[in-house]
N, C-alpha and C positions, 0 to 999 in steps of 0.2 A: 547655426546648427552644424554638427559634427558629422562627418561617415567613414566608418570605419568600415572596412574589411577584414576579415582573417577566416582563417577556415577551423573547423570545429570537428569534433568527434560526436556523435549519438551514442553511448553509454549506456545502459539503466533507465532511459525515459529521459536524459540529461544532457543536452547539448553544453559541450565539454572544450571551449575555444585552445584553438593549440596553443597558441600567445596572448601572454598579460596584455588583459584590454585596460588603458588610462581612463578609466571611469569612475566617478566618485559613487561610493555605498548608496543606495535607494533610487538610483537614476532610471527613467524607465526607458526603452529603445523598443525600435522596431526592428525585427528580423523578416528577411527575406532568405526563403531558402532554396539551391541548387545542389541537388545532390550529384558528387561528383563521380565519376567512373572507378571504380576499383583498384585499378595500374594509377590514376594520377594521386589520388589519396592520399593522405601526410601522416605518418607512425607519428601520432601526436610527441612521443621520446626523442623524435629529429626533428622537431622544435626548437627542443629545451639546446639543441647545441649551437643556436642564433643568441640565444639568452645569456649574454656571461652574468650577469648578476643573478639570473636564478639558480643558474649553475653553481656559482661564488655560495649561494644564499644556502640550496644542496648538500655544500661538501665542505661547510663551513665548523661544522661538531667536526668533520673527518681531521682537519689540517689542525684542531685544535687538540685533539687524543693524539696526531701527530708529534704535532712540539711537546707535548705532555711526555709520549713513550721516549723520544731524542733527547729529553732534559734527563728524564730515569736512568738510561742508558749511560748517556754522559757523566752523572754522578753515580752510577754501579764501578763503570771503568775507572774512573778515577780514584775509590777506593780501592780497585784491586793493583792499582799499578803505585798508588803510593807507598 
């Protein structure tokens, strides 16, 4: 048997774990819960900056409209300078 900790957001009726829990689809668990004080509480968004692959995962359209608009550019200028 597995135990995980992380800490979670409440949402909409929807506990909302800040970090990707390694659990496979239909798995059932037990939660216990300790609500934590205000001041120590985690912006579930300063998680995601522990996360480089969700990050990566994120802003992976971004880096690709990237190289897309730098190749456009690339071949704009080069027809104006040849």
């Amino acid at each position: 048997m597995t135990t995980l900790t992380t800490r979670a957001v409440y949402i909409g009726g929807v506990l909302k774990p800040t970090t990707k829990l390694d659990l496979p689809d239909g798995v059932t668990v037990e939660v216990h819960i300790r609500a934590l004080p205000l001041a120590v509480a985690v912006d579930p968004k300063d998680a995601l900056m522990d996360d480089e692959a969700a990050l990566q995962a994120m802003y992976s359209e971004f880096a690709e409209e990237d190289r897309q608009l730098a190749e456009a550019g690339l071949f704009s200028f080069l027809k104006t300078t040849a």
